[in-house]
C-alpha positions as CSV (number, residue, x, y, z in Angstrom):
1,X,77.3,112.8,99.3
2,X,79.8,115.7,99.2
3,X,82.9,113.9,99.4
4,X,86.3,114.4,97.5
5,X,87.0,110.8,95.8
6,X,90.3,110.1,94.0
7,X,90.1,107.1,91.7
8,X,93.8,106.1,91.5
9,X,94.0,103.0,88.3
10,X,96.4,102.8,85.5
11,X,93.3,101.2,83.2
12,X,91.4,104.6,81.8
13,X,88.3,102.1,81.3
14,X,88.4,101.5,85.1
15,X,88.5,104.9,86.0
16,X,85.9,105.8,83.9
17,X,83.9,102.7,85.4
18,X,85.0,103.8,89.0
19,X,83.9,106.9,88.0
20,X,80.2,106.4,86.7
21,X,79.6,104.4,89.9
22,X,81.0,107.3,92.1
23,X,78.9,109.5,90.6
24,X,75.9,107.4,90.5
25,X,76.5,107.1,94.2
26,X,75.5,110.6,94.7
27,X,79.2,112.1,94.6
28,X,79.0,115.9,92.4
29,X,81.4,115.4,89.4
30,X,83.6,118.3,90.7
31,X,84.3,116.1,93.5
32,X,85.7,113.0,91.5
33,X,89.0,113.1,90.3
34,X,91.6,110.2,88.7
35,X,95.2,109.6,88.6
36,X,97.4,107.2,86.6
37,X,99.4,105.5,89.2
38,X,100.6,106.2,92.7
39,X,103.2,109.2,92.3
40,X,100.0,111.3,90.6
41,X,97.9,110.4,93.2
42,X,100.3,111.9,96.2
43,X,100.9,115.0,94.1
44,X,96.9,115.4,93.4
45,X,96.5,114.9,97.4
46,X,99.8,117.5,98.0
47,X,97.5,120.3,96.1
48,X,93.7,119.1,97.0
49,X,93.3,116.7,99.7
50,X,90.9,113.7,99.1
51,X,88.3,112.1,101.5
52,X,88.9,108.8,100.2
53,X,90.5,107.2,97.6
54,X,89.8,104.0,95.5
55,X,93.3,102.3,94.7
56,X,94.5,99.8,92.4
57,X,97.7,97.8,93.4
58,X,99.2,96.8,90.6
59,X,100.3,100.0,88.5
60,X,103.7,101.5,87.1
61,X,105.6,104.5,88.3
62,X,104.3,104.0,92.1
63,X,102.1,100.9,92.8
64,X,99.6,101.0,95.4
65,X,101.4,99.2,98.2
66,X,104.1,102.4,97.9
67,X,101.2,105.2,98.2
68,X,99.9,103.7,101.0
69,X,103.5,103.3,102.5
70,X,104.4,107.1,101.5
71,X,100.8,108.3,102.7
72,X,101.6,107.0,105.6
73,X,104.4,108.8,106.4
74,X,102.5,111.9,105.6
75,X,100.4,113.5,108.5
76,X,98.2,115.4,106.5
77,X,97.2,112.4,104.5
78,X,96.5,110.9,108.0
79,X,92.5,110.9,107.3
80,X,92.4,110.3,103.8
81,X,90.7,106.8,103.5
82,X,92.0,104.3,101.6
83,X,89.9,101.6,99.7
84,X,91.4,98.7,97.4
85,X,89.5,98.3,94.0
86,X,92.1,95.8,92.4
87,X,92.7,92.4,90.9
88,X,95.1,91.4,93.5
89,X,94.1,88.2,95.2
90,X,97.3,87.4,97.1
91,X,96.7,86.7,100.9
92,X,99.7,87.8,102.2
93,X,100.0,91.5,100.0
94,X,96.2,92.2,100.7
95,X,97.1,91.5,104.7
96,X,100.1,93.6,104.5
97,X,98.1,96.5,102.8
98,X,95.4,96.2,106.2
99,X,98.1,96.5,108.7
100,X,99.1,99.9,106.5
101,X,95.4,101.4,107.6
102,X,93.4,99.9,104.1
103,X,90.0,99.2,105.6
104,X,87.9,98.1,102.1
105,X,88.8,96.1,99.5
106,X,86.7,95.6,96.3
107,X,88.0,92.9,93.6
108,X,88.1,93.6,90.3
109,X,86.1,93.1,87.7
110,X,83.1,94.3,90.0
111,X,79.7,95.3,89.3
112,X,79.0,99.1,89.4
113,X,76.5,98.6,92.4
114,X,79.4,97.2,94.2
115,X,81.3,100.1,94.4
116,X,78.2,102.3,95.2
117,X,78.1,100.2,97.8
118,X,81.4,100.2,98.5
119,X,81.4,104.0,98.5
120,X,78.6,104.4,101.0
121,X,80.1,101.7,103.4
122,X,83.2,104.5,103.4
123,X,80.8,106.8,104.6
124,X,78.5,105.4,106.7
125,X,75.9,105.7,104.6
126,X,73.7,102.5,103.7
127,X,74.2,101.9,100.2
């Protein structure tokens, strides 16, 4: 799988997590890359666009539910996917973050075949 994935988590052990099972999914290392929180993930996109990215909510700086609402508002962002990989369990925030074009969602903790899986649903690939 040659796609660009941007892992987007505040938690360095997720992202490295998020990472092995990325990798493990078939995506070349010099297509993963991480950010810290929302704001580094919009300037990592502004220089090197993404095909998807994996997205906590809950972060500092920018928290998922602004990316998504900034991203929006950015047309070349407009086919960047979006996938939720996040503690958040709250109906109405994890409804809101669907009407904002998130299409998967993936609660944490998970198990590294989850996100593989997870992964290949993003790209219609059978996982």
């Amino acid at each position: 799988m040659n796609y660009k994935i941007l892992i987007v988590d505040d938690s360095p052990l997720l992202r490295a997590t998020a990472r092995r099972a990325v990798l493990q999914a078939g995506v070349p290392a010099a297509l993963v890359r991480e950010a810290r929180n929302g704001q580094e993930a919009l300037d990592a996109l502004a220089t090197d666009p993404a095909d998807v990215v994996l997205l906590d909510i809950n972060m500092p700086v920018m928290d998922g539910f602004q990316f998504v609402e900034h991203k929006a508002k950015l047309p070349a962002l407009a086919k960047v996917k979006v996938a939720l990989v996040t503690t958040e369990g709250n109906k109405k925030r994890l409804e809101r973050m669907t009407e904002l074009g998130v299409t998967h969602y993936l609660r944490k903790p998970f198990e590294p075949e989850d996100l593989r899986t997870l992964v290949a649903e993003l790209f219609g690939a059978k996982g």
